[in-house]
N, CA, C and O atoms as a printed pandas DataFrame, in Angstrom:
     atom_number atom_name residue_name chain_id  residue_number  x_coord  y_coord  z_coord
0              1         N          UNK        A               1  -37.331  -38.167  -64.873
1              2        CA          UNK        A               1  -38.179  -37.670  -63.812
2              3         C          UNK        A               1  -38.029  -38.493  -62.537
3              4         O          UNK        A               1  -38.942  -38.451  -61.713
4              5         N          UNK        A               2  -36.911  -39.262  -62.303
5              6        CA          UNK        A               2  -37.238  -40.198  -61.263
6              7         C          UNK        A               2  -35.528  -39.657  -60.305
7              8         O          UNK        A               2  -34.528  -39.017  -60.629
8              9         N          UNK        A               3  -35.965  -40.308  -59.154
9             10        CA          UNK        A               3  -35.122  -39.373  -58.025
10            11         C          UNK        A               3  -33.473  -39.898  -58.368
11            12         O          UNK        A               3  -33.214  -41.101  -58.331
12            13         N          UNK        A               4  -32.554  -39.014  -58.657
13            14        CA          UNK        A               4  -31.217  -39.555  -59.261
14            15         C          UNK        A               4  -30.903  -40.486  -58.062
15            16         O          UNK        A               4  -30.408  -41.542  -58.458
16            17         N          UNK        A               5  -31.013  -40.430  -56.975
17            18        CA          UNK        A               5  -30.254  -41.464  -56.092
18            19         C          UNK        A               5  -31.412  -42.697  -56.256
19            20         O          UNK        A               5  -31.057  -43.864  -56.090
20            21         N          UNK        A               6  -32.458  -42.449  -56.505
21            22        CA          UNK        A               6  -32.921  -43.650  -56.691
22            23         C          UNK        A               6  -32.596  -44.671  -57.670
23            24         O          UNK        A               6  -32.516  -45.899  -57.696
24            25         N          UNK        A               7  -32.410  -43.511  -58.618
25            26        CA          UNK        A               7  -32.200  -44.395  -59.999
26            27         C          UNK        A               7  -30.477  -44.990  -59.878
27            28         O          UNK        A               7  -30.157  -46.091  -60.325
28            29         N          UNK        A               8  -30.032  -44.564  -59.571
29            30        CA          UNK        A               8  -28.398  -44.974  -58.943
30            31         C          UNK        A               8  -28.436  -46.609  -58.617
31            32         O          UNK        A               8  -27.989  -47.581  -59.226
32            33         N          UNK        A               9  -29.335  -46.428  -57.106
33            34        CA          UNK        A               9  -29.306  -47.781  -56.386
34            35         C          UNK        A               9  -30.448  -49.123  -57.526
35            36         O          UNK        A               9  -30.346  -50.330  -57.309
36            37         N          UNK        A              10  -31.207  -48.684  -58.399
37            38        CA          UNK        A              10  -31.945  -49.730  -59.626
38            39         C          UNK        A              10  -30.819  -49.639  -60.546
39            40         O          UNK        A              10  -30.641  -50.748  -61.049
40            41         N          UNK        A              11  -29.964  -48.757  -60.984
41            42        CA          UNK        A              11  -28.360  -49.373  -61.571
42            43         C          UNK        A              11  -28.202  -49.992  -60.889
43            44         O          UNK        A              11  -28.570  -51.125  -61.201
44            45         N          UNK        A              12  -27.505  -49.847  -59.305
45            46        CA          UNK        A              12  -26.644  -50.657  -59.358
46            47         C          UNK        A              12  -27.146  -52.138  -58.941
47            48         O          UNK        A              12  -26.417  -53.128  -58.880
48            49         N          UNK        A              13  -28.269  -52.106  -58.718
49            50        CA          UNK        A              13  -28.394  -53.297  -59.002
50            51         C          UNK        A              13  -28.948  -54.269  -60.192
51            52         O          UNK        A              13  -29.271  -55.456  -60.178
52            53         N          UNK        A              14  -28.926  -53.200  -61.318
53            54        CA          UNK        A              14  -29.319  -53.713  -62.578
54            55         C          UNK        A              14  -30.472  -54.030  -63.118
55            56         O          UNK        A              14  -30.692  -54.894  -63.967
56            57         N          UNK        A              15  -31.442  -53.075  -62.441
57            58        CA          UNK        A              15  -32.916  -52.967  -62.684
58            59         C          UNK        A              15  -32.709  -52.099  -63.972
59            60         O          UNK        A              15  -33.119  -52.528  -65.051
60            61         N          UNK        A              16  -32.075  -50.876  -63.878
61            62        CA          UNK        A              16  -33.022  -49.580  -64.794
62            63         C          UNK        A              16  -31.434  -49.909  -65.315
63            64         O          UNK        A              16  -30.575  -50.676  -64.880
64            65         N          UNK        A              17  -31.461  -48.969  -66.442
65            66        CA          UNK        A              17  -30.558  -49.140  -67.704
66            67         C          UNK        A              17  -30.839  -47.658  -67.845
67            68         O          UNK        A              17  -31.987  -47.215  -67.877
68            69         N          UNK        A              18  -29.710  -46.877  -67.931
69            70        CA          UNK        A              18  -30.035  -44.935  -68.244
70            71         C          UNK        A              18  -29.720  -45.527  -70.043
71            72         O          UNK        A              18  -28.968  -46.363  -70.545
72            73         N          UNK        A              19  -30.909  -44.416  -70.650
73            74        CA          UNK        A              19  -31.104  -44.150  -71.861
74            75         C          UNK        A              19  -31.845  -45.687  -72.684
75            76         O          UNK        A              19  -31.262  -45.830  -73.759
76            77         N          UNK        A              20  -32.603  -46.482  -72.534
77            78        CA          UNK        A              20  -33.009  -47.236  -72.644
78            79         C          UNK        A              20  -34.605  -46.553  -73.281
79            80         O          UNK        A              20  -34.996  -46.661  -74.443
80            81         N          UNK        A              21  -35.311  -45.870  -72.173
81            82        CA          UNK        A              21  -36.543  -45.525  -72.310
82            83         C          UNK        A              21  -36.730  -44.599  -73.458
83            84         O          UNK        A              21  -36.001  -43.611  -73.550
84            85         N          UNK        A              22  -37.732  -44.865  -74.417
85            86        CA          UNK        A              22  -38.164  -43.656  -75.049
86            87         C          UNK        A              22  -39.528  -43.282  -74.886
87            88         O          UNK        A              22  -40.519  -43.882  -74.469
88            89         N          UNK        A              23  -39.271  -41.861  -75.426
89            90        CA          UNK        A              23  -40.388  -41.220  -75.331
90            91         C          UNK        A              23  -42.000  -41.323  -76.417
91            92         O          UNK        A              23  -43.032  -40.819  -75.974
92            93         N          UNK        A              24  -41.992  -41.929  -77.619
93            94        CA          UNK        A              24  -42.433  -42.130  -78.328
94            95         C          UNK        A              24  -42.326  -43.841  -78.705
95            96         O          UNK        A              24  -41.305  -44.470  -78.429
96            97         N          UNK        A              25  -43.527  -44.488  -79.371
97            98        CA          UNK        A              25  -43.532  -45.626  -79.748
98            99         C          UNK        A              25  -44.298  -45.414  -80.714
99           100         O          UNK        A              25  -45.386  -44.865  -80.543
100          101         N          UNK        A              26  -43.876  -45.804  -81.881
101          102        CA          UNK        A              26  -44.885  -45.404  -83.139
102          103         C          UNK        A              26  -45.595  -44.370  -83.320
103          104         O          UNK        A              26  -46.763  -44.420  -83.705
104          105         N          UNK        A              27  -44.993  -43.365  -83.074
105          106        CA          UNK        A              27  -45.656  -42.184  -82.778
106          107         C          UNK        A              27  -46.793  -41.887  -81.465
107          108         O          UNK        A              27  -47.607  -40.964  -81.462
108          109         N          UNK        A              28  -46.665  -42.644  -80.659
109          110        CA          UNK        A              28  -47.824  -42.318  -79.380
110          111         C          UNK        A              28  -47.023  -42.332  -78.281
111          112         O          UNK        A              28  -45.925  -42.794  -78.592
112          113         N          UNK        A              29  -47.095  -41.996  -77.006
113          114        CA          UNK        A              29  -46.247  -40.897  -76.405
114          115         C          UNK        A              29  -46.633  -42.445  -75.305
115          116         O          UNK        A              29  -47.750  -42.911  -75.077
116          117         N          UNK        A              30  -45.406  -42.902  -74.841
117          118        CA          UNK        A              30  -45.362  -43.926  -73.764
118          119         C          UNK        A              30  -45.879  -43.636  -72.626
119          120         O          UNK        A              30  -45.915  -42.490  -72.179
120          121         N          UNK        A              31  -46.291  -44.561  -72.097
121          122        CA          UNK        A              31  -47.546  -44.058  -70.573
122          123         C          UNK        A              31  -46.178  -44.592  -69.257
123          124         O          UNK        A              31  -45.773  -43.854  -68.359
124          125         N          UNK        A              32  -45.696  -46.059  -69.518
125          126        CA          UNK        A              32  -44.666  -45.983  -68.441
126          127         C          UNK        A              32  -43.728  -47.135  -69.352
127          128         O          UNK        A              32  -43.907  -47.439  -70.532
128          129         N          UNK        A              33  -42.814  -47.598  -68.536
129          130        CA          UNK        A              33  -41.602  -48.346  -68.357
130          131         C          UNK        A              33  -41.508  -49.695  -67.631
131          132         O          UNK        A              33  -41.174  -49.828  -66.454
132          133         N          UNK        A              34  -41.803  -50.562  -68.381
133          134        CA          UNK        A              34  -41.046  -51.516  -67.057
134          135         C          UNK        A              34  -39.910  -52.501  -67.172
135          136         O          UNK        A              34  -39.875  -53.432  -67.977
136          137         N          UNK        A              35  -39.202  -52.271  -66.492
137          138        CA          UNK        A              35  -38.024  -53.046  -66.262
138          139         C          UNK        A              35  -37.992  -54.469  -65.694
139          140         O          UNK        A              35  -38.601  -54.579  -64.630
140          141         N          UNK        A              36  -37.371  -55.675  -66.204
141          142        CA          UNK        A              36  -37.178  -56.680  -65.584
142          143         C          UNK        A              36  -36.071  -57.013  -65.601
143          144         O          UNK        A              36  -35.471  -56.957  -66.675
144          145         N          UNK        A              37  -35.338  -57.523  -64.304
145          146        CA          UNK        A              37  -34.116  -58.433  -63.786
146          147         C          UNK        A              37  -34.709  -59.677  -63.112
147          148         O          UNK        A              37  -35.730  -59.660  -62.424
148          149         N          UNK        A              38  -34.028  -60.664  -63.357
149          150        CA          UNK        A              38  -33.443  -61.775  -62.595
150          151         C          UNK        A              38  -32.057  -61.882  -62.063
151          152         O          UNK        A              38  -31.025  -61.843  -62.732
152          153         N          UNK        A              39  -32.184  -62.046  -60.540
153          154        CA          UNK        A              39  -30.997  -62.613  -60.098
154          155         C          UNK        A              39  -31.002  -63.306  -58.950
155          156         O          UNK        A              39  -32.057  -63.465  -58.337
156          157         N          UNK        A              40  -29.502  -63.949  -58.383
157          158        CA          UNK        A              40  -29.935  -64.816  -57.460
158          159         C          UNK        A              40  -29.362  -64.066  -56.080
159          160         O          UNK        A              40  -28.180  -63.764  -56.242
160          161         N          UNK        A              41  -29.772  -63.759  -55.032
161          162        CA          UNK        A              41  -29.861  -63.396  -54.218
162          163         C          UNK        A              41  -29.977  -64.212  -52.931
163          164         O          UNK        A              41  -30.467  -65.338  -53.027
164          165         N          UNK        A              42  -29.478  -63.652  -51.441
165          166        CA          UNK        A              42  -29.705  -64.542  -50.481
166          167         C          UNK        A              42  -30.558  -63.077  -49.110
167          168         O          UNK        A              42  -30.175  -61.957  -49.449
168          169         N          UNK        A              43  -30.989  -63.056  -48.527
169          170        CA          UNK        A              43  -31.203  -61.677  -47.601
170          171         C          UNK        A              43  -30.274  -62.719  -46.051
171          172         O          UNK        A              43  -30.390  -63.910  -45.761
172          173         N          UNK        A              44  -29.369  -61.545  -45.341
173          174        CA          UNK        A              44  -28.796  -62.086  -44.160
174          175         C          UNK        A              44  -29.484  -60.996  -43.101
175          176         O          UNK        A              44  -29.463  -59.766  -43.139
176          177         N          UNK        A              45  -30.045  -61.819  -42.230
177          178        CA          UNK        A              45  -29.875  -60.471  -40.552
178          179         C          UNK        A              45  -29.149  -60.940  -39.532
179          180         O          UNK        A              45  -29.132  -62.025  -38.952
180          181         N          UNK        A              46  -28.440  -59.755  -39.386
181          182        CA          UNK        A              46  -27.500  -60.010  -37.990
182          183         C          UNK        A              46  -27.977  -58.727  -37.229
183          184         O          UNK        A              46  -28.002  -57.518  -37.461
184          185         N          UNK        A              47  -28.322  -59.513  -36.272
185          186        CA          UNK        A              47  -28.410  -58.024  -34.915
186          187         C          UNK        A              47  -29.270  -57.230  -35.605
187          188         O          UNK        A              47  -28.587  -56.208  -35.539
188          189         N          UNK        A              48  -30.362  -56.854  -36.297
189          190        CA          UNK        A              48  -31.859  -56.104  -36.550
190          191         C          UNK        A              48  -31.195  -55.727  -37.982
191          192         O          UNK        A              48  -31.839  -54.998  -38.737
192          193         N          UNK        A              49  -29.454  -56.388  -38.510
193          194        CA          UNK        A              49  -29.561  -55.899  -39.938
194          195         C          UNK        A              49  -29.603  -56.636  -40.939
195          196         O          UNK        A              49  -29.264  -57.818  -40.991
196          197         N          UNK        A              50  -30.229  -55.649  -42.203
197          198        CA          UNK        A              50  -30.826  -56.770  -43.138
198          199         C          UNK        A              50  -29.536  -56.446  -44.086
199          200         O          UNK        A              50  -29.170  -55.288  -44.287
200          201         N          UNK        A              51  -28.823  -57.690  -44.700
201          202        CA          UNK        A              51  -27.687  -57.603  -45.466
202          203         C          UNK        A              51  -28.021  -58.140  -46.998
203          204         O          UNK        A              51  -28.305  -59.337  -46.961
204          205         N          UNK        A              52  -28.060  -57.634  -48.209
205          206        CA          UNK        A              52  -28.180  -58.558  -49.725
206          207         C          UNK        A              52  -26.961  -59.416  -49.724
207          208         O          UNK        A              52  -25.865  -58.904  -49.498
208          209         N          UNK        A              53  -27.087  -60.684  -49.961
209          210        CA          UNK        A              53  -25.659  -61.054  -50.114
210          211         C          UNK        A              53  -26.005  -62.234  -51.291
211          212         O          UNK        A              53  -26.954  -63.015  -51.223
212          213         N          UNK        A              54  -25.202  -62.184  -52.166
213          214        CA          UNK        A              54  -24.770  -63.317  -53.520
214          215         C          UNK        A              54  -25.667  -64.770  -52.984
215          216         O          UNK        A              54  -25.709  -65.287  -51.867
216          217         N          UNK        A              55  -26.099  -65.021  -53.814
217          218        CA          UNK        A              55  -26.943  -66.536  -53.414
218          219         C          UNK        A              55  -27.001  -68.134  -54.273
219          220         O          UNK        A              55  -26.101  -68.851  -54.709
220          221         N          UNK        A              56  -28.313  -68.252  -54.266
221          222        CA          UNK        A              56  -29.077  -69.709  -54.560
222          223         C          UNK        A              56  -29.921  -69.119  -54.959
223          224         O          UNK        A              56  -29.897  -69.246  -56.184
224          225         N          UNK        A              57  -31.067  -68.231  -54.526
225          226        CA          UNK        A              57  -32.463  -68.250  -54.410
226          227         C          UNK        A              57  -32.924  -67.279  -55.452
227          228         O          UNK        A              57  -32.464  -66.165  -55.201
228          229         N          UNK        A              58  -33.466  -67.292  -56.242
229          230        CA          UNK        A              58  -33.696  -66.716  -57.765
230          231         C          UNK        A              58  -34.875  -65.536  -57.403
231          232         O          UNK        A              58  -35.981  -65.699  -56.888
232          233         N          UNK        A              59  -34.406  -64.652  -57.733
233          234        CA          UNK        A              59  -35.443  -63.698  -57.760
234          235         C          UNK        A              59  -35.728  -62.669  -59.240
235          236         O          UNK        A              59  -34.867  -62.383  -60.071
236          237         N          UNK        A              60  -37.166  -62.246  -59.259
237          238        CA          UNK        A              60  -37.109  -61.778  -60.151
238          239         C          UNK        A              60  -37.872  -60.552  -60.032
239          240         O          UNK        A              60  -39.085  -60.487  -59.834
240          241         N          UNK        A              61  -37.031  -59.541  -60.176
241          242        CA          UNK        A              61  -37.575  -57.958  -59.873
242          243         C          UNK        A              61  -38.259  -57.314  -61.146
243          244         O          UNK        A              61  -37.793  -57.326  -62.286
244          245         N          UNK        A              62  -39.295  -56.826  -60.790
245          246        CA          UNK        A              62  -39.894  -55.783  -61.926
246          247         C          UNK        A              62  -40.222  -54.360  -61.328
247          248         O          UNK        A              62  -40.859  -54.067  -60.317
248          249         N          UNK        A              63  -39.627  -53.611  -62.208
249          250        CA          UNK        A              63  -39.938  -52.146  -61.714
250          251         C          UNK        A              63  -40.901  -51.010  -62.990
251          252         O          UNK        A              63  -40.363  -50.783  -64.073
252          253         N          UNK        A              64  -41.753  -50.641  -62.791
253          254        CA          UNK        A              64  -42.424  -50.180  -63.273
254          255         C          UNK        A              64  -42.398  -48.537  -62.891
255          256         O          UNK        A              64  -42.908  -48.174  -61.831
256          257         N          UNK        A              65  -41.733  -47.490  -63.877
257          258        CA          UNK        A              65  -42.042  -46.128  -64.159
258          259         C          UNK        A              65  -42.786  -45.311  -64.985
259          260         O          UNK        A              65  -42.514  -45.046  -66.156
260          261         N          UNK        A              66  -44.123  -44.756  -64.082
261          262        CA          UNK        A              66  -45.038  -44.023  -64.907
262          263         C          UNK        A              66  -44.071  -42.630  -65.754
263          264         O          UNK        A              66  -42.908  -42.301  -65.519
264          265         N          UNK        A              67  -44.809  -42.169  -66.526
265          266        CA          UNK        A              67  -44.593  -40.979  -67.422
266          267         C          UNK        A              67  -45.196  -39.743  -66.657
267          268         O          UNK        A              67  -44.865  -38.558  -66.618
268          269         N          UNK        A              68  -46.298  -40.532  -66.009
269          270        CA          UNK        A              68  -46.739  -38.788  -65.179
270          271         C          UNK        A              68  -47.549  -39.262  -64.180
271          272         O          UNK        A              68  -48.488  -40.021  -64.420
272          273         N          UNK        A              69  -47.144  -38.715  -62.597
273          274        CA          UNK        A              69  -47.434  -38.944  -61.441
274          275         C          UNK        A              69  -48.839  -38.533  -60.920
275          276         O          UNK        A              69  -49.041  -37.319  -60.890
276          277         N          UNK        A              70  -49.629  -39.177  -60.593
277          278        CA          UNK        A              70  -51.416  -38.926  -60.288
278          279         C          UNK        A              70  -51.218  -39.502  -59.337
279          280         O          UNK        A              70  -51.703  -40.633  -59.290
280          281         N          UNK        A              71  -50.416  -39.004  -58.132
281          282        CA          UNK        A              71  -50.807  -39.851  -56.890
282          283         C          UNK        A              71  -50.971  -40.833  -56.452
283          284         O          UNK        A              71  -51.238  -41.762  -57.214
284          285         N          UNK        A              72  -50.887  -41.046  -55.110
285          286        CA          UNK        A              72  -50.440  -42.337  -54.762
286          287         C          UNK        A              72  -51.421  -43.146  -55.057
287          288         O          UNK        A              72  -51.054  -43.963  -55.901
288          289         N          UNK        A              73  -53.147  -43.358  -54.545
289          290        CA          UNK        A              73  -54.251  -44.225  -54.993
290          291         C          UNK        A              73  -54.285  -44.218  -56.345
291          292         O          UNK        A              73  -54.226  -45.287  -56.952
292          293         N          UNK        A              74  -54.387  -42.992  -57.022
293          294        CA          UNK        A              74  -54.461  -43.064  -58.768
294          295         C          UNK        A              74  -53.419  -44.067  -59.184
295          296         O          UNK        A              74  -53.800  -45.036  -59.841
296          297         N          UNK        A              75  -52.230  -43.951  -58.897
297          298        CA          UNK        A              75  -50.813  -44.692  -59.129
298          299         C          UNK        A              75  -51.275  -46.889  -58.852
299          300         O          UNK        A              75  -50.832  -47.797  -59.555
300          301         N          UNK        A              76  -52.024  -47.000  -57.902
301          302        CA          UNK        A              76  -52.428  -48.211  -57.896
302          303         C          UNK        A              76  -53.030  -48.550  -58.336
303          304         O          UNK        A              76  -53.008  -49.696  -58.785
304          305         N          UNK        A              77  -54.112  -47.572  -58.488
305          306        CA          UNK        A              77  -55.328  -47.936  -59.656
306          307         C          UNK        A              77  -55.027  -48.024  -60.515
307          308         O          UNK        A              77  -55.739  -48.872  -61.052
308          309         N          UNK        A              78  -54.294  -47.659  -61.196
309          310        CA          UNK        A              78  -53.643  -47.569  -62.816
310          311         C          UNK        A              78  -52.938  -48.837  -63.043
311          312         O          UNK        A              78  -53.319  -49.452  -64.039
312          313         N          UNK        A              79  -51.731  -49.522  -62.153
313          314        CA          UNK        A              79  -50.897  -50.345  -61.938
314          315         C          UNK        A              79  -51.943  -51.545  -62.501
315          316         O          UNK        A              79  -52.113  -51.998  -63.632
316          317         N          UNK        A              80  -52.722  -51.931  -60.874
317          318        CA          UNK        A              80  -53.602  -53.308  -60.780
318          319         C          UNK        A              80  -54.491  -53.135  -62.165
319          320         O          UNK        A              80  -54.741  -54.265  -62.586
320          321         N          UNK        A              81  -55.249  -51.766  -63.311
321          322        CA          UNK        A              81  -56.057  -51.965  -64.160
322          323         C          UNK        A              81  -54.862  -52.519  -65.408
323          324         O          UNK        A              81  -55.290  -52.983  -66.465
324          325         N          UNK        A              82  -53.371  -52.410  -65.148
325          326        CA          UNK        A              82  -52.649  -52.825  -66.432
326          327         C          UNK        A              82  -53.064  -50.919  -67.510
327          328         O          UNK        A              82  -52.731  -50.934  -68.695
328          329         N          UNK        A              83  -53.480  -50.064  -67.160
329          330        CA          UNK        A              83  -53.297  -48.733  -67.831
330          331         C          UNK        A              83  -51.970  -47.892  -67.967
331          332         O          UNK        A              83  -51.983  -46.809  -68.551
């Protein structure tokens, strides 16, 4: 359910993993997904642009995909309660 070019650019940078997620966990139907990477990263701007480039500086990304979309406030509320 998530936008193919989106999910492209969390490949390629090695967030999301295709076929990883399931739909069931002990028989109860998964609410979302979350993904974690670490990597090391540097951000460059030249002239108003922002460039990713290979680094030092450790970062650690988490991406979180619901199972079913309730809007954008519902979507935070849910996040910050851990639901």
């Amino acid at each position: 359910k998530i936008n193919p070019r989106t999910r492209a650019v969390l490949a390629g940078m090695g967030i999301y993993q295709d076929g990883i997620a399931k739909q069931q966990v002990n028989g109860e139907d998964v609410t979302a997904h979350i993904y974690e990477y670490t990597t090391q990263m540097t951000l460059e701007i030249k002239k108003g642009i922002v460039q990713v480039k290979k680094g030092n500086t450790p970062v650690q990304i988490l991406f979180c995909l619901k199972e079913k979309n309730q809007k954008k406030i519902n979507s935070h509320r849910w996040f910050f309660q851990a639901r």
